[in-house]
PAFIDREN-342510 format. One record per residue (C-alpha): x, y, z; residue in three letters. Coordinates in nm, 2 decimals. Layout:
<nodes>
+--------+--------+--------+------+
!     c1 !     c2 !     c3 ! code !
+--------+--------+--------+------+
!      X !      Y !      Z !  ALA !
...
+--------+--------+--------+------+
</nodes>
This chain:
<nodes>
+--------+--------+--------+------+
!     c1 !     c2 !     c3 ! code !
+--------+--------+--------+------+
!   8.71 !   6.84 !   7.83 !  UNK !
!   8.70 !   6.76 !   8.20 !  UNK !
!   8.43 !   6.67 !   8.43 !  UNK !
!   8.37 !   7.02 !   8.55 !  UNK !
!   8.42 !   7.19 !   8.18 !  UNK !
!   8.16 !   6.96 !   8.11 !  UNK !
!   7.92 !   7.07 !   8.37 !  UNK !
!   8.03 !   7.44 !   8.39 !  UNK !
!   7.94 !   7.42 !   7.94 !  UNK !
!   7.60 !   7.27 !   8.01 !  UNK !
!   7.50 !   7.51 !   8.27 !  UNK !
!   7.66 !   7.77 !   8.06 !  UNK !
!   7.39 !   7.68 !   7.76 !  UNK !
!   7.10 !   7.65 !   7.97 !  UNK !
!   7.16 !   8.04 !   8.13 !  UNK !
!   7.24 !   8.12 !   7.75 !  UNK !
!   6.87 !   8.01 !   7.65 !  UNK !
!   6.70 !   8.16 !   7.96 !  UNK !
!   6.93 !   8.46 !   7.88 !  UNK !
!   6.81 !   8.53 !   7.57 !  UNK !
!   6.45 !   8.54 !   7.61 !  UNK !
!   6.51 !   8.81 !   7.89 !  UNK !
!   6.73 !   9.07 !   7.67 !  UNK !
!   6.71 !   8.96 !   7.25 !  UNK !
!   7.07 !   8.99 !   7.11 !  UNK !
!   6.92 !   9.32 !   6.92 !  UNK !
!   6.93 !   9.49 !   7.24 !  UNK !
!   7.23 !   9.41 !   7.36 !  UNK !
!   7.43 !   9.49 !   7.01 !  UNK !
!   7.27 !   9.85 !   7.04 !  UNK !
!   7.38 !   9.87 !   7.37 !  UNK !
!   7.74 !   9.78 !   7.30 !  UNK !
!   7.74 !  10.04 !   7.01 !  UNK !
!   7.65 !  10.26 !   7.22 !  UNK !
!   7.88 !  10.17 !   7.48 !  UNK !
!   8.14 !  10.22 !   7.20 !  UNK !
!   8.02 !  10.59 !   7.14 !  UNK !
!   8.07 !  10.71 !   7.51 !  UNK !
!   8.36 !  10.82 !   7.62 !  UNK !
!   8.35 !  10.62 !   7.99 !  UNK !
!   8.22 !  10.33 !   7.82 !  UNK !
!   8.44 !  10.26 !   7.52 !  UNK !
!   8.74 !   9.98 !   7.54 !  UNK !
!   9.01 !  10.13 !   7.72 !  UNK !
!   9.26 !   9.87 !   7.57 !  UNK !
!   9.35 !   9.61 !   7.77 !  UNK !
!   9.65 !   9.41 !   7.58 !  UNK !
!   9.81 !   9.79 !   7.58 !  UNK !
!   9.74 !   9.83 !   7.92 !  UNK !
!   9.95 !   9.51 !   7.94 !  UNK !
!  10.24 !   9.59 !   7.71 !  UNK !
!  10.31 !   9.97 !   7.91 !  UNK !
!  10.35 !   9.80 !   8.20 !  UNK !
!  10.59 !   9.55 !   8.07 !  UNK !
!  10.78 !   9.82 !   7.85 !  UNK !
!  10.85 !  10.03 !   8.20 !  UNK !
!  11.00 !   9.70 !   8.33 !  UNK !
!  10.74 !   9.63 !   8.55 !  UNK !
!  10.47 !   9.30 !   8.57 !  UNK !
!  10.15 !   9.34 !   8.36 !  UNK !
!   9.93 !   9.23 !   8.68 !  UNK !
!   9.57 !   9.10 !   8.57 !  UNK !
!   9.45 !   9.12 !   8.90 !  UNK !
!   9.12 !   8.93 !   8.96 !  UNK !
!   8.81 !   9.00 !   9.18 !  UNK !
!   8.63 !   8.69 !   9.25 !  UNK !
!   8.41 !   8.60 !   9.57 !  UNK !
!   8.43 !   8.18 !   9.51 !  UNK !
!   8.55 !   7.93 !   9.30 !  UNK !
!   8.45 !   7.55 !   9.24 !  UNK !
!   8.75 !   7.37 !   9.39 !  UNK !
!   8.80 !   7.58 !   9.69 !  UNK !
!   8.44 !   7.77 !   9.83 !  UNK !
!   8.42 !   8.11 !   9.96 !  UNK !
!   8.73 !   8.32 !   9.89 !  UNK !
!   8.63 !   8.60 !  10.05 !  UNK !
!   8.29 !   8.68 !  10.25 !  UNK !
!   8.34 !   9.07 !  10.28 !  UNK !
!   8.33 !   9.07 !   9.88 !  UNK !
!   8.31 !   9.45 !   9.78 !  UNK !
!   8.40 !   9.47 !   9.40 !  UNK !
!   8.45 !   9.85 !   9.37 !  UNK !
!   8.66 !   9.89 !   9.70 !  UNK !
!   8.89 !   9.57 !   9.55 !  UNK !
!   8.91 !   9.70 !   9.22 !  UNK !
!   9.05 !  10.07 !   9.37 !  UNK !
!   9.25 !   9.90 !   9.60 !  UNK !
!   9.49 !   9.73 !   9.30 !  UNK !
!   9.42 !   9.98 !   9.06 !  UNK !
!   9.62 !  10.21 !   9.33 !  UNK !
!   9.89 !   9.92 !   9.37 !  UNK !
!   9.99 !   9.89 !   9.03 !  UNK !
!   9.74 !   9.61 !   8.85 !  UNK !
!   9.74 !   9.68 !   8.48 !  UNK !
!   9.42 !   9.55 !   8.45 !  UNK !
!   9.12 !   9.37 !   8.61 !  UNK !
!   8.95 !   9.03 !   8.57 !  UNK !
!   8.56 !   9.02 !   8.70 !  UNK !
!   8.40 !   8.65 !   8.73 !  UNK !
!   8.11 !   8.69 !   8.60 !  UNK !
!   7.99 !   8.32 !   8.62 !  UNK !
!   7.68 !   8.28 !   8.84 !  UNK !
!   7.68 !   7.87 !   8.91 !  UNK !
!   7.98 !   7.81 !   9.01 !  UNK !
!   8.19 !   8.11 !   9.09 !  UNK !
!   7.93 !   8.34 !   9.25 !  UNK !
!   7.99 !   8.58 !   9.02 !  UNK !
!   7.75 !   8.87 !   8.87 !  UNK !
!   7.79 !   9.10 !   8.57 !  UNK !
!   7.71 !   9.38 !   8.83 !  UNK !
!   8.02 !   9.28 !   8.98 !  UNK !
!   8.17 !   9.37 !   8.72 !  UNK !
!   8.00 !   9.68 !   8.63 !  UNK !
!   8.13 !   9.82 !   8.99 !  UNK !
!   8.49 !   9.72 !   8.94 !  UNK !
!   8.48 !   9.89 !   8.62 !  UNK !
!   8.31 !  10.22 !   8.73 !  UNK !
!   8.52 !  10.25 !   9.04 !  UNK !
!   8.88 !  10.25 !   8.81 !  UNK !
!   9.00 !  10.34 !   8.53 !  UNK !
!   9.22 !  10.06 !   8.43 !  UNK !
!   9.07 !   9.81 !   8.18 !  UNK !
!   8.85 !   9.51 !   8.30 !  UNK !
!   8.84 !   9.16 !   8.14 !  UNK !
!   8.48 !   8.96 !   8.15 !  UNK !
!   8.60 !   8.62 !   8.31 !  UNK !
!   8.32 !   8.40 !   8.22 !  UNK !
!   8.27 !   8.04 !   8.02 !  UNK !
!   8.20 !   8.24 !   7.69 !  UNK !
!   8.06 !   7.99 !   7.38 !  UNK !
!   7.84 !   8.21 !   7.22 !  UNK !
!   7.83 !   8.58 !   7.04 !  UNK !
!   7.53 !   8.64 !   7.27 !  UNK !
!   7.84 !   8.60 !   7.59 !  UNK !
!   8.03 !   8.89 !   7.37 !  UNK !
!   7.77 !   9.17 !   7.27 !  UNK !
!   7.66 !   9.13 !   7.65 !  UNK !
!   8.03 !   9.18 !   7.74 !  UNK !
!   8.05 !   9.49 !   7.54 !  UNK !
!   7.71 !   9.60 !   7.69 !  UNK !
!   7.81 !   9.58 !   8.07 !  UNK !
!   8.15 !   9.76 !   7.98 !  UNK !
!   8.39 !   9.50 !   7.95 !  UNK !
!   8.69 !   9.54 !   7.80 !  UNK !
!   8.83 !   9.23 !   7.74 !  UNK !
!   8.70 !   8.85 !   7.69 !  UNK !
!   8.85 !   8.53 !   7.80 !  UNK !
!   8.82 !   8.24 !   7.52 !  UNK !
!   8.93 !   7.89 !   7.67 !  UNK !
!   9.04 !   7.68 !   7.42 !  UNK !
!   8.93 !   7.37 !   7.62 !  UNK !
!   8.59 !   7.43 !   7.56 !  UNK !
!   8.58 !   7.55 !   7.20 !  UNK !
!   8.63 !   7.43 !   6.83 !  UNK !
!   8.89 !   7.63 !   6.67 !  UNK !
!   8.62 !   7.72 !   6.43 !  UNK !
!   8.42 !   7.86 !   6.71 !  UNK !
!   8.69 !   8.04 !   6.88 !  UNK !
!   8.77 !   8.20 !   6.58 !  UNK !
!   8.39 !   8.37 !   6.50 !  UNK !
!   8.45 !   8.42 !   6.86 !  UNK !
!   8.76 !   8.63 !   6.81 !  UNK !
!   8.65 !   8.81 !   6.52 !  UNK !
!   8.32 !   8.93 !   6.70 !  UNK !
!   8.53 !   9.05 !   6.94 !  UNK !
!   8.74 !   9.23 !   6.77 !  UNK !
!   8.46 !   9.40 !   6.58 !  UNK !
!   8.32 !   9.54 !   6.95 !  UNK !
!   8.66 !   9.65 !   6.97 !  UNK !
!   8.73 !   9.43 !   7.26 !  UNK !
!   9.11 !   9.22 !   7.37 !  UNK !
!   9.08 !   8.86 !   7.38 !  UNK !
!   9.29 !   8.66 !   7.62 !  UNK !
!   9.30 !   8.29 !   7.46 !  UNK !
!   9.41 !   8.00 !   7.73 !  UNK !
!   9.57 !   7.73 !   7.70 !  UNK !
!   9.63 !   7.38 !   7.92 !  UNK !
!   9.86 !   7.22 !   7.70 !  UNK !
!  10.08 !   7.15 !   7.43 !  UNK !
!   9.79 !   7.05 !   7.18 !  UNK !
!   9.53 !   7.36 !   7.31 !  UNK !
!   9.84 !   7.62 !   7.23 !  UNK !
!   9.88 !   7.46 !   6.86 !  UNK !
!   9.53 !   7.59 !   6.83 !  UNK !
!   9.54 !   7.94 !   7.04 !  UNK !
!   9.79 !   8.03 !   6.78 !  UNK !
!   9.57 !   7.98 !   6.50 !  UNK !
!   9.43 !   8.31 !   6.65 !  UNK !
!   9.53 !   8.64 !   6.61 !  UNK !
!   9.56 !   8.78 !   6.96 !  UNK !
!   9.83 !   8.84 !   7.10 !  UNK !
!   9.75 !   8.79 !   7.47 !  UNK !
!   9.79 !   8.41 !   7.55 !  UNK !
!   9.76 !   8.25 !   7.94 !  UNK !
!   9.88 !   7.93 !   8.03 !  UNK !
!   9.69 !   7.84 !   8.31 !  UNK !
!   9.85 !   7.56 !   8.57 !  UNK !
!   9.55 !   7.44 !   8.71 !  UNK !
!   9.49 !   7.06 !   8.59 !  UNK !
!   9.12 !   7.09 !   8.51 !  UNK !
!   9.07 !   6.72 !   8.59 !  UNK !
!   9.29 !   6.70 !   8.88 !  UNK !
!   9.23 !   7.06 !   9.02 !  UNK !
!   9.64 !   7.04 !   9.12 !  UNK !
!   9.85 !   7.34 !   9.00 !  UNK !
!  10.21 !   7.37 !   8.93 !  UNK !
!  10.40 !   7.64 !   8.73 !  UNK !
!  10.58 !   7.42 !   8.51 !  UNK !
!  10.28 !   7.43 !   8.31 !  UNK !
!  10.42 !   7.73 !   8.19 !  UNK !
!  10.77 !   7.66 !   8.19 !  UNK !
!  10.72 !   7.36 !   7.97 !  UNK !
!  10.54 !   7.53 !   7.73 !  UNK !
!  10.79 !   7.83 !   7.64 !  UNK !
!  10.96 !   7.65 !   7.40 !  UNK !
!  10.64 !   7.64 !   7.14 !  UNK !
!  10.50 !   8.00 !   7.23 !  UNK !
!  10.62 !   8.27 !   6.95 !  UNK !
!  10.83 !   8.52 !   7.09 !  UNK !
!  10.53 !   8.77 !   6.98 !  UNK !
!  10.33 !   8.62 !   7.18 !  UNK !
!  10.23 !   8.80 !   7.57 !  UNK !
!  10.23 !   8.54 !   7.81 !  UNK !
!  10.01 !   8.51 !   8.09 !  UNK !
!  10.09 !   8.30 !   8.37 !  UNK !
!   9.82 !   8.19 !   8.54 !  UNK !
!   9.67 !   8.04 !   8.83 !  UNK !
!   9.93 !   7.93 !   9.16 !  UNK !
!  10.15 !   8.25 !   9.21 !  UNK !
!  10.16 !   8.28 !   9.56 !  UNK !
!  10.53 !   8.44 !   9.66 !  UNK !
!  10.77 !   8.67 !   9.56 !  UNK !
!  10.99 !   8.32 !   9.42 !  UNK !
!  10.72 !   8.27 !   9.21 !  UNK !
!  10.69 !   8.55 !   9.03 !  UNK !
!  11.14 !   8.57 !   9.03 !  UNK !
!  11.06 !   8.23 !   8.80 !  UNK !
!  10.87 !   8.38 !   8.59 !  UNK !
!  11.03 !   8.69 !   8.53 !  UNK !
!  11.37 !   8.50 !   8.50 !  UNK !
!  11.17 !   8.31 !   8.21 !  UNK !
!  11.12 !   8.61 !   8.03 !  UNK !
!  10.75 !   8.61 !   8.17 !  UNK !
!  10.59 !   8.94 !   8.24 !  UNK !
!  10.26 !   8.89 !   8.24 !  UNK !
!  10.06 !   8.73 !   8.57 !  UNK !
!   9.67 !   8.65 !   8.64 !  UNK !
!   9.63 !   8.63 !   8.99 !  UNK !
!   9.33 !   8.60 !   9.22 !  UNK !
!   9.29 !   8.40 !   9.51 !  UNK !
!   9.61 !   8.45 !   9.69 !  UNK !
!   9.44 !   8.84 !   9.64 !  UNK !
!   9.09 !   8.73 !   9.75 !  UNK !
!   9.22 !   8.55 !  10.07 !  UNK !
!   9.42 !   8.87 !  10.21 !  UNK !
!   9.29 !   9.12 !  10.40 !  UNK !
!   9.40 !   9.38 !  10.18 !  UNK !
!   9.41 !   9.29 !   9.81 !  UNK !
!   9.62 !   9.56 !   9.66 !  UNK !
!   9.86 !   9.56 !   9.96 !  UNK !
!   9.88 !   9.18 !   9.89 !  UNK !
!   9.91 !   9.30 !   9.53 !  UNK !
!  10.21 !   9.57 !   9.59 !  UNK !
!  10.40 !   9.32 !   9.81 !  UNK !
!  10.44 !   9.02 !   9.55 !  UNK !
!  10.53 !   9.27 !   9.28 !  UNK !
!  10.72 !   9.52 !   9.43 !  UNK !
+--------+--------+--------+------+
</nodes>
């Protein structure tokens, strides 16, 4: 694990304890079933949301709404998560990621409860999750989808991760650094696998992350590129590479309009 893993992990267990003396897991498992029972609440399937886009020949866009990040500061200071979320639900995204992380990403699970309420397109939870506690309170503010990172989790864990997932009826997006993290991601069952190309230790990012890896991901697999597409040539790799599927968020966060920004890489 890298440095900030590290830190980001330990921070993550401590808010877990505090968490959990606030709101008792039994709470927030009735709230997700009940979540599941109404009709604005329930999953509104993310990976399929994914898959229509790609089957009408266009990019599966997981476009993200976050205000900071650890490497870079403030992305953007007039940070209105409903507004954003309208503004690439109308541009095409097929879906949405809400940080969700406190410490180090200024992130709030109201954030995401905004996005969500203000679309209709599904919304991953992007968040440091480690714990069932993480995915019944996913489930409970009306996320969609989780975001399992196999660089801070034992396959073991990832897998009771999955499956309690899966359960609540929610996607999981596994990803994946390397060569050794995608041996394990595909010991899972999702289908949804990112290959981010940010070097956690370094912080650098180049897209032949992904590239390299293509020749070890199953063809059934839905790739997500993530992390450093910034121009139209970008994305033209990609989708030359058979690559559809693109998690994007600060080159959206830094312009004025995110959707426009949004509707001019992909159109």
């Amino acid at each position: 694990m890298s440095d900030i893993l590290d830190k980001i992990v330990a921070t993550k267990k401590l808010e877990l304890a505090a968490d959990s003396k606030k709101v008792s897991l039994g709470n927030l498992r009735e709230q997700a079933q009940e979540n599941n029972r109404d009709a604005l609440l329930k999953p509104r399937g993310f990976i399929q949301a994914i898959e229509q886009k790609i089957a009408a020949g266009k990019a599966g866009v997981i476009a993200e709404i976050k205000k900071a990040s650890p490497s870079k500061g403030i992305l953007r200071e007039n940070f209105l998560p409903a507004e954003i979320a309208q503004s690439y639900e109308k541009n095409g995204a097929a879906c949405l990621s809400v940080l969700t992380d406190k410490d180090y990403f200024q992130g709030a699970n109201s954030y995401l409860q905004a996005a969500r309420a203000a679309c209709n397109i599904p919304v991953l939870r992007k968040d440091f999750t480690i714990d069932p506690y993480q995915i019944y309170e996913a489930r409970a503010i009306g996320a969609d989808a989780i975001l399992l990172i196999v660089a801070c989790l034992e396959l073991n864990q990832m897998k009771e991760l999955e499956a309690c997932a899966h359960e609540l009826g929610l996607d999981v997006l596994v990803e994946v650094h390397n060569a050794p993290e995608l041996e394990q991601a595909l010991d899972l069952k999702t289908s949804l696998l990112g290959i981010n190309n940010r070097n956690l230790k370094t912080f650098e990012v180049t897209l032949q992350t992904t590239l390299s890896l293509l020749s070890i991901a199953p063809k059934e697999k839905i790739l997500v590129t993530e992390s450093g597409i910034a121009t139209r040539d970008d994305v033209k790799l990609m989708r030359d590479h058979q690559i559809n599927a693109f998690l994007v968020g600060e080159t959206f966060m830094r312009a004025s309009d995110p959707g426009a920004a949004l509707n001019q890489l992909f159109s």
